[in-house]
C-alpha positions in Angstrom: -20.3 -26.4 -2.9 -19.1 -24.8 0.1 -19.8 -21.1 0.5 -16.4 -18.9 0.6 -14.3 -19.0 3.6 -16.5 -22.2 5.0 -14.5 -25.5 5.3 -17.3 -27.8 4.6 -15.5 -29.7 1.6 -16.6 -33.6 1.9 -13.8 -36.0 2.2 -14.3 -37.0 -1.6 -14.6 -32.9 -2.7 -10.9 -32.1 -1.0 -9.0 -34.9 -2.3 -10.5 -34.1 -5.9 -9.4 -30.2 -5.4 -5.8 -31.4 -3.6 -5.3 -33.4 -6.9 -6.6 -30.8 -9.3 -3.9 -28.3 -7.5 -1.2 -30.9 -7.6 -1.4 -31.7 -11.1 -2.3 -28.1 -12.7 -1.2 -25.8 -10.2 1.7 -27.0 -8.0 4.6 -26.5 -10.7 4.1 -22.8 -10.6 3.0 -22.2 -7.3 4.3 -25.0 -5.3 2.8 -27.4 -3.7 2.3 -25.9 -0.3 0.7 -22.7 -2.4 3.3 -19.9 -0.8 4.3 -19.3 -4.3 7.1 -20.5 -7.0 7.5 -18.6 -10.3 3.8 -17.9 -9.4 2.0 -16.0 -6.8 0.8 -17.6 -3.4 -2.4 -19.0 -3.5 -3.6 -18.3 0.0 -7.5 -17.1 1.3 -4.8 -13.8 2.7 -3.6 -13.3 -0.7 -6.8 -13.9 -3.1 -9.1 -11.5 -0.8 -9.6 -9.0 -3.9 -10.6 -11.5 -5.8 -14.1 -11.5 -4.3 -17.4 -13.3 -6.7 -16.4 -15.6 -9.3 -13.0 -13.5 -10.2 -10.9 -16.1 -9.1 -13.3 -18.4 -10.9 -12.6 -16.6 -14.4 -8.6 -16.5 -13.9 -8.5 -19.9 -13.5 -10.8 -20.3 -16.8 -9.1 -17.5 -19.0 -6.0 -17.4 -17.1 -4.6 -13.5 -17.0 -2.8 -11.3 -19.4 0.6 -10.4 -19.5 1.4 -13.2 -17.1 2.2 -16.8 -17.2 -0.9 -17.8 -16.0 -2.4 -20.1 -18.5 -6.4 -20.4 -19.5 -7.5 -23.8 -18.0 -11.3 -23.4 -19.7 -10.2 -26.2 -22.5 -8.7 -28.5 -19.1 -11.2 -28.7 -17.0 -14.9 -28.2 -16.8 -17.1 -26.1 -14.6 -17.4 -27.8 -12.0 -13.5 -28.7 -11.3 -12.8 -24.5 -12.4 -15.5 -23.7 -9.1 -14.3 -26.4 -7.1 -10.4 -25.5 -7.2 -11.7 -21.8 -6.6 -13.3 -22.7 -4.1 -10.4 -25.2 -2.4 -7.7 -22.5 -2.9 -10.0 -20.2 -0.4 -9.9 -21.9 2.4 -6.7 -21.6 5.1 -4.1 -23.8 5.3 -4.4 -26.3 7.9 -1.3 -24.7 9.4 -0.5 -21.5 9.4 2.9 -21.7 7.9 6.2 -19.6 8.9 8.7 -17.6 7.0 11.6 -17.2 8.8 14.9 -15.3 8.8 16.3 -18.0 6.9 13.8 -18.3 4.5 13.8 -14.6 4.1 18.1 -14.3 3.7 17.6 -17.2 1.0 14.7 -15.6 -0.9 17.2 -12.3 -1.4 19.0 -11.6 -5.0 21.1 -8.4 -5.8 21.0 -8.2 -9.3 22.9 -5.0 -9.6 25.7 -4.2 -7.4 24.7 -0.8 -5.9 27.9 0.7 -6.1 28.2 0.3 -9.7 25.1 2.7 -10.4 25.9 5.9 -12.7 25.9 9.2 -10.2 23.7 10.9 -13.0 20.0 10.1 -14.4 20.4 8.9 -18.2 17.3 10.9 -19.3 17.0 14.7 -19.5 14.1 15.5 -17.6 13.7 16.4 -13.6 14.1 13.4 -11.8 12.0 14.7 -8.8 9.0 14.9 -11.1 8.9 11.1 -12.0 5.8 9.4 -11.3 6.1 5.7 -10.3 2.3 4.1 -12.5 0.8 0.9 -10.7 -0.6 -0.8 -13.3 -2.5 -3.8 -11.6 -4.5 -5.2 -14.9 -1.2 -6.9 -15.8 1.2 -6.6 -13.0 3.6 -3.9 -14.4 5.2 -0.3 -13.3 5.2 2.5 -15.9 7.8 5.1 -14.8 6.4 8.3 -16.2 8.1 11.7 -17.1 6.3 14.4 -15.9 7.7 17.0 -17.7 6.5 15.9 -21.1 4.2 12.7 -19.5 5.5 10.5 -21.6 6.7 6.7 -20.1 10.5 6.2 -19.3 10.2 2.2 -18.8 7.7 0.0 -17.9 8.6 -3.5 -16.7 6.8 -6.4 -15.1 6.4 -6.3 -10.8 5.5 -9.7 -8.7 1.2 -10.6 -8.5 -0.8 -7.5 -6.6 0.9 -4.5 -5.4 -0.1 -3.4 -2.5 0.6 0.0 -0.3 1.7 2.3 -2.8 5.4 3.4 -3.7 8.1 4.2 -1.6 10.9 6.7 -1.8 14.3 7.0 -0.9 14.8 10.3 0.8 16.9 11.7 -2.4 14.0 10.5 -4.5 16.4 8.1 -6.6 15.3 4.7 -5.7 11.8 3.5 -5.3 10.9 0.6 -3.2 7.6 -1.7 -3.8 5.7 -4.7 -1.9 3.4 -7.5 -3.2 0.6 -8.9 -1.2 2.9 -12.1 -2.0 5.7 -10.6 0.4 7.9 -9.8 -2.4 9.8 -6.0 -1.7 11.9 -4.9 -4.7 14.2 -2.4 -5.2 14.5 -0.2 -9.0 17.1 2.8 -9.5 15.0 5.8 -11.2 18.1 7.0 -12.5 19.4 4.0 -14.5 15.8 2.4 -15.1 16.7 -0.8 -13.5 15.6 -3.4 -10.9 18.5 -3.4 -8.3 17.0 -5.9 -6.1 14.2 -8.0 -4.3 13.6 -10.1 -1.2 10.5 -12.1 -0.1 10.1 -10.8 3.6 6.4 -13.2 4.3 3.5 -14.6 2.9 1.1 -11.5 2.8 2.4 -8.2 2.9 1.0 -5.0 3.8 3.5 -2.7 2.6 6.8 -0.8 3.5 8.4 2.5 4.9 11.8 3.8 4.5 13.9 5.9 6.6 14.4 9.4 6.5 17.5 8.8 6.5 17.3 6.7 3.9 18.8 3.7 5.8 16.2 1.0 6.4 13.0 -0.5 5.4 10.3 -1.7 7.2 8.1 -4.4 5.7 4.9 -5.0 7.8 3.3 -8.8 7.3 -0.4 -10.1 7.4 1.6 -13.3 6.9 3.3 -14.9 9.2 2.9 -12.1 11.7 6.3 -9.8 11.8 8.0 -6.8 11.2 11.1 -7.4 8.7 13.9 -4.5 8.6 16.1 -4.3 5.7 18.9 -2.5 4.7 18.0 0.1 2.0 21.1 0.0 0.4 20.5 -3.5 -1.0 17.5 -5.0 0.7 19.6 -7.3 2.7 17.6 -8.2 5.9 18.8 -6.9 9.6 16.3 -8.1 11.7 12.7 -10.2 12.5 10.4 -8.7 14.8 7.4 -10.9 16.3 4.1 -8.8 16.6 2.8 -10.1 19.9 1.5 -8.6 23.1 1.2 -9.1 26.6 0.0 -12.6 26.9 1.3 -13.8 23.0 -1.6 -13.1 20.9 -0.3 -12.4 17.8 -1.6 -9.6 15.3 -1.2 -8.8 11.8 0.1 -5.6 10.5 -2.2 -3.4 9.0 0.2 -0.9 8.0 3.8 0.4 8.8 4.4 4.0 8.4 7.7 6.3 8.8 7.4 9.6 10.9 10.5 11.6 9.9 10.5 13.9 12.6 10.3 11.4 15.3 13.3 9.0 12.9 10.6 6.0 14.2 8.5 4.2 12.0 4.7 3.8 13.4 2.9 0.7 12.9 -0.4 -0.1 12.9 -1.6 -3.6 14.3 -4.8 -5.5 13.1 -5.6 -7.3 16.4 -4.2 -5.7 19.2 -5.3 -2.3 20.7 -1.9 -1.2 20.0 0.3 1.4 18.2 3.8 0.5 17.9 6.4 3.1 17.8 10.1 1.9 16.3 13.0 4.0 16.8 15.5 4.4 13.9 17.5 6.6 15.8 21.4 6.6 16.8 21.3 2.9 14.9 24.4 2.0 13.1 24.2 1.2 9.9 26.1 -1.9 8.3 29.8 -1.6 6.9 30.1 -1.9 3.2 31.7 -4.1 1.1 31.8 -7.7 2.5 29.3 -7.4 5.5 27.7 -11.1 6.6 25.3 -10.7 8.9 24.6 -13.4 12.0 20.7 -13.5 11.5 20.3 -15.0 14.9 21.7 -12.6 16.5 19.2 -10.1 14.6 16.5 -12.1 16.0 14.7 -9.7 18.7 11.1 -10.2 20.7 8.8 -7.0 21.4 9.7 -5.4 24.3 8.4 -2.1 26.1 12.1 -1.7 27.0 15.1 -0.3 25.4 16.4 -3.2 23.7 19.6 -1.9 22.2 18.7 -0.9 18.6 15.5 -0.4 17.1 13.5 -0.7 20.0 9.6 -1.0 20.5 7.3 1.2 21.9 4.2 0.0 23.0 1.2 2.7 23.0 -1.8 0.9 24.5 -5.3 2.0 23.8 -8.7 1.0 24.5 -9.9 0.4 21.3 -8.1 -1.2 18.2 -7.8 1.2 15.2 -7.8 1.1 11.3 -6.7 3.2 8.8 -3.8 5.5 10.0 -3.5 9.7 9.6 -0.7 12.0 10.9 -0.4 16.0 11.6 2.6 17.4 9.6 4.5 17.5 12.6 3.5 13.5 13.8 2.7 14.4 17.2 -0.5 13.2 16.4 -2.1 10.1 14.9 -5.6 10.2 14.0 -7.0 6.2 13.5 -10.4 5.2 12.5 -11.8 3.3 15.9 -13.3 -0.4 15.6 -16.4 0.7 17.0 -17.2 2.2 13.1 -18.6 5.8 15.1 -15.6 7.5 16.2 -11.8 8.2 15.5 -9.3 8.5 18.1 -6.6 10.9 18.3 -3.4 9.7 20.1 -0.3 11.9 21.6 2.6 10.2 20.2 4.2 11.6 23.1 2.6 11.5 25.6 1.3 7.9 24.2 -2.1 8.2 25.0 -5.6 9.2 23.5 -6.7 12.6 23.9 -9.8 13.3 21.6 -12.3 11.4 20.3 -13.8 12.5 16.8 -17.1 11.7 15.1 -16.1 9.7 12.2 -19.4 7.5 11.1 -19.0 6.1 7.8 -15.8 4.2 7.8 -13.2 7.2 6.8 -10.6 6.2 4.6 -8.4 7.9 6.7 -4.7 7.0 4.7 -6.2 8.8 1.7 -7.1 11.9 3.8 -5.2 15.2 3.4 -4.4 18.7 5.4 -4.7 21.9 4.1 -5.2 25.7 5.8 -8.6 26.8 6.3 -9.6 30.7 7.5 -6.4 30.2 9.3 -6.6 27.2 10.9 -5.5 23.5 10.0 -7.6 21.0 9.0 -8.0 17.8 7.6 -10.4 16.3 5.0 -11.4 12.7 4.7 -13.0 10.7 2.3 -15.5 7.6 3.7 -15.7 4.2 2.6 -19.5 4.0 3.4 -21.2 7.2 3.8 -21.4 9.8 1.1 -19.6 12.7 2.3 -16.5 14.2 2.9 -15.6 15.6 6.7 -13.1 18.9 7.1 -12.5 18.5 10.6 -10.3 21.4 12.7 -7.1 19.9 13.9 -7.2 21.8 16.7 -10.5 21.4 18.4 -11.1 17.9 16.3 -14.7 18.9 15.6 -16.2 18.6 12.5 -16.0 22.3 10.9 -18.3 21.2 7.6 -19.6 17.9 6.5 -19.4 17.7 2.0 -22.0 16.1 0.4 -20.7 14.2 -2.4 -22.6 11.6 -5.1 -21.0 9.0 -3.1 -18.9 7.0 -0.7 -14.9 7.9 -1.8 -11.7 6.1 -1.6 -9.5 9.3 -2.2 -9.1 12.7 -1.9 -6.2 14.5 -3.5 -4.4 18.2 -3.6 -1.3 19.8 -3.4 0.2 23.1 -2.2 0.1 25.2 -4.9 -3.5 24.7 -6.2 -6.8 25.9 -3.9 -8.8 22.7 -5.1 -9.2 19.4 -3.7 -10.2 16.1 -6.2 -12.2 13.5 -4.7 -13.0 10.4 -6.4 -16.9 8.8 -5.2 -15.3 5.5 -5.6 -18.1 3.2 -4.5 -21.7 3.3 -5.9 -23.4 3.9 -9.2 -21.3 7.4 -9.5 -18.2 5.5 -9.5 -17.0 7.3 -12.9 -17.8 11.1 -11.6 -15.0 13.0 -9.8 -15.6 15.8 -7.8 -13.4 19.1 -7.2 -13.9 20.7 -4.1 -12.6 24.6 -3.7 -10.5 24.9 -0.2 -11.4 28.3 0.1 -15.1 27.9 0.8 -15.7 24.3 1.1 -18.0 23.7 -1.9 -18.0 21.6 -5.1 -17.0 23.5 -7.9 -17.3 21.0 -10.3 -18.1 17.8 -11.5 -16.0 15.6 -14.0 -17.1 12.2 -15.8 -13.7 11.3 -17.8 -15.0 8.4 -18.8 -18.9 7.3 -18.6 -19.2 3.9 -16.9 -15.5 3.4 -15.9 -14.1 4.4 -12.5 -12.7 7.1 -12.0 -10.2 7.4 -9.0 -6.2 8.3 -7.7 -5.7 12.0 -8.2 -2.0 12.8 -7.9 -0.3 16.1 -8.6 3.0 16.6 -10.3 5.8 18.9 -8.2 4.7 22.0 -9.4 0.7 21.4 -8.7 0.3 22.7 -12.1 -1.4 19.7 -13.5 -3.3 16.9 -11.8 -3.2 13.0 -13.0 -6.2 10.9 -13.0 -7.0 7.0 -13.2 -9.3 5.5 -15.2 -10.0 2.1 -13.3 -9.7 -0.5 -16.0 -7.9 -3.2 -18.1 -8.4 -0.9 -20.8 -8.0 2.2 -18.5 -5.7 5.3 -18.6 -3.6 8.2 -17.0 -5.7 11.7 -18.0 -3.8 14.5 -17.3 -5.5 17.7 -16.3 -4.8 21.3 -16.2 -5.2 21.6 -12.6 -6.7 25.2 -13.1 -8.9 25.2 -15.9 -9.6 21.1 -14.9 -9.4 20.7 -19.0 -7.7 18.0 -20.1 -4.6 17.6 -21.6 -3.1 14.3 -22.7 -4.6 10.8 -22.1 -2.3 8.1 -21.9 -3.1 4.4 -22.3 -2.8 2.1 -19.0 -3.6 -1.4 -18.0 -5.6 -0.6 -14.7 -3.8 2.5 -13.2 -4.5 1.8 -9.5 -2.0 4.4 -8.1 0.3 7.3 -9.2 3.2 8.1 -6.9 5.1 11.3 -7.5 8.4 11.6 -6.2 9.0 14.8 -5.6 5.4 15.0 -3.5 6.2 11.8 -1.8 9.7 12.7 -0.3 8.5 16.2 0.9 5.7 14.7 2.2 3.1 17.4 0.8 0.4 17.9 2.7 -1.9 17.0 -0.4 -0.8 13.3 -0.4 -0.5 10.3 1.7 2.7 9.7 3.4 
């Protein structure tokens, strides 16, 4: 059998899987595998499904879903082989288009109708948007009285967290499957959804509340919507100078700037989007002309929406920004350094020594003896580095049991929660004091399980923690005395988003 991401199938092995997909698998997620009533079936949309998990869908199929056990179908060896068939890429890389995109789009509430007023009691700024990725669904949770609002079913594998509206009353999500949907936190309703590619990285909405931008692994584009209703405005190709195309790794929005900032896979490039001064469609009855929408990158103004091209030496992963966004701090290729770049002067102007692999996008800024600094968890190394945001040198270097995914805080508390996300400590969580830098304590929620995903409701009174599992849960903590106070049941609680932290973009959460 061929090992994963090697296509050495013999000529009797592929035609065996192609008619094992067509006859059990095509119905649901077509026959060219971009997805139908199922997910996509691509090696770009199956990459967390690493070992033999693929394997054990196919043979006990997956909860909550429509996915059907195949264990009583098929034997062993057809289970591994289709597994191992559905990994490899597509002979051609296939396109999704503006057309494809416009076609994919349903409304199924007409924005306008909406209620002006929330029909719950509590604060609607303190709602936490729940990821629940052990069977694909969204919790809404109060977080006055933690107690779930709604929970409903999302499309396959959320990925990039939750996104705001600026007024905190719509929240936007993506799928690795390219699927962006739109639910109103006041009425507890999907509004709307669009497929804007293949494999998704995520979105970022406007601070003025305007647009989204949808960054693709899959084809390789940038897709602006219209927040209003998801309706799509525009393509952009992700190429440089001499065509290579790149993948998005992420697509950010830097309110001060009113640009989003987007991060590119395979190009030692930053892109900078301006939002600014761009008219906004007219409402009711607009038709767009998507050709006309239709736009390449240029360095150039290009009437609206135009791209920025901020060329570096070096490619970068993993994105961080000052408060202010004058600065982007990326995680350099070379797996020894970060690189700080101007955003206005569009340059590099500091190296930092970043060994490990920081998770930079889970990092977060807080003051230290009077200075600013910013602490990062790493993805290989056991330690946490507090580097001075000034000098970008590495002030104190934290110790921890091992290599984290996140590190969590908020304004109002002087402690910082960082998970050890990776290694045979993957259930302890440890709280570190901003004040002097040191662990003050060490919490095991739940022996065995992982522990991970600190988020703090708006007042930074209490802190809510994941327990990493299909028969997981939200802990709530007092975020002084670190006891806890509720535990609420969850299907594999990946991520907590609160919306009152996410629009003021506190400084003790990713943006």
């Amino acid at each position: 059998m061929p090992a994963f991401g090697q296509e050495t199938f013999s000529p009797s092995q592929k035609a065996d899987a192609e008619a094992l997909y067509a006859t059990h698998c095509a119905v649901c997620h077509n026959g060219d595998r971009l997805g139908g009533m199922g997910p996509a079936l691509l090696p770009e949309s199956l990459e967390k499904l690493r070992g033999k998990t693929l394997e054990g869908v196919i043979s006990k199929g997956r909860a909550a879903t429509q996915m059907p056990a195949f264990e009583t179908v098929l034997d062993q060896t057809d289970i591994t082989l289709l597994g191992e068939w559905l990994r490899q890429p597509l002979a051609k890389i296939p396109g999704w288009e503006m057309a494809d995109i416009a076609a994919s789009h349903e409304v199924f509430v007409d924005p306008a109708t909406l209620p002006a007023k929330p029909k719950f009691n509590s604060d609607p700024l303190n709602l936490f948007t729940v990821v629940e990725a052990g069977d694909h669904h969204v919790t809404i949770l109060d977080g006055d009285s933690f107690s779930p609002l709604d929970r409903f079913q999302t499309r396959f594998a959320l990925h990039g967290g939750a996104k705001y509206s600026p007024d905190g009353r719509f929240v936007y999500l993506a799928s690795r499957d390219g699927w962006v949907q739109m639910y109103d936190l006041y009425s507890l309703q999907m509004v709307a959804e669009i497929r804007v590619g293949l494999n998704t990285r995520n979105v970022a909405v406007s601070s003025d509340g305007r647009y989204l931008m949808a960054g693709n692994m899959l084809p390789h584009s940038l897709i602006l919507l219209d927040a209003y209703d998801l309706r799509p405005l525009r393509l952009i190709p992700v190429a440089g100078d001499r065509g290579k195309t790149s993948r998005v790794s992420a697509v950010y929005t830097a309110p001060p700037r009113q640009s989003f900032i987007v991060a590119l896979k395979d190009l030692p490039e930053v892109w900078e989007i301006s939002y600014a001064d761009s008219p906004r469609p007219v409402y009711p009855g607009f038709v767009h002309n998507y050709e006309e929408n239709m736009v390449e990158a240029l360095d150039v103004q290009h009437g609206p929406f135009p791209v920025r091209r901020i060329r570096l030496a070096d490619g970068l992963d993993d994105f961080f920004f000052d408060q202010e966004y004058r600065y982007l701090i990326g995680a350099a290729r070379n797996g020894r350094d970060g690189q700080v770049v101007n955003l206005n002067v569009g340059r590099k102007v500091a190296n930092i020594a970043l060994e490990g692999m920081p998770h930079l996008g889970s990092g977060i800024t807080f003051e230290y003896q009077g200075r600013q600094v910013l602490a990062t968890p790493h993805l290989k190394d056991s330690k946490i580095s507090v580097i001075d945001m000034t000098t970008w040198e590495t002030i104190k270097t934290i110790e921890t049991l091992g290599p984290g995914f996140f590190t969590r805080s908020h304004e109002n508390t002087p402690y910082a929660w960082v998970d050890v996300f990776f290694g045979p400590d993957k259930d302890a969580v440890h709280i570190i004091d901003k004040r002097t830098l040191e662990i003050v304590k060490t919490l095991r929620p739940e022996p065995g399980k992982v522990a991970a995903h600190v988020e703090f409701d708006r007042s930074g009174k209490h802190a809510l923690l994941s327990i990493w599992d299909d028969d997981g849960a939200v802990i709530v903590y007092d975020a002084d005395t670190f006891n806890e106070l509720k535990r609420i049941p969850m299907k594999k609680p990946v991520g907590k988003y609160n919306v009152f932290n996410k629009i003021t973009y506190s400084e003790g959460t990713s943006h």
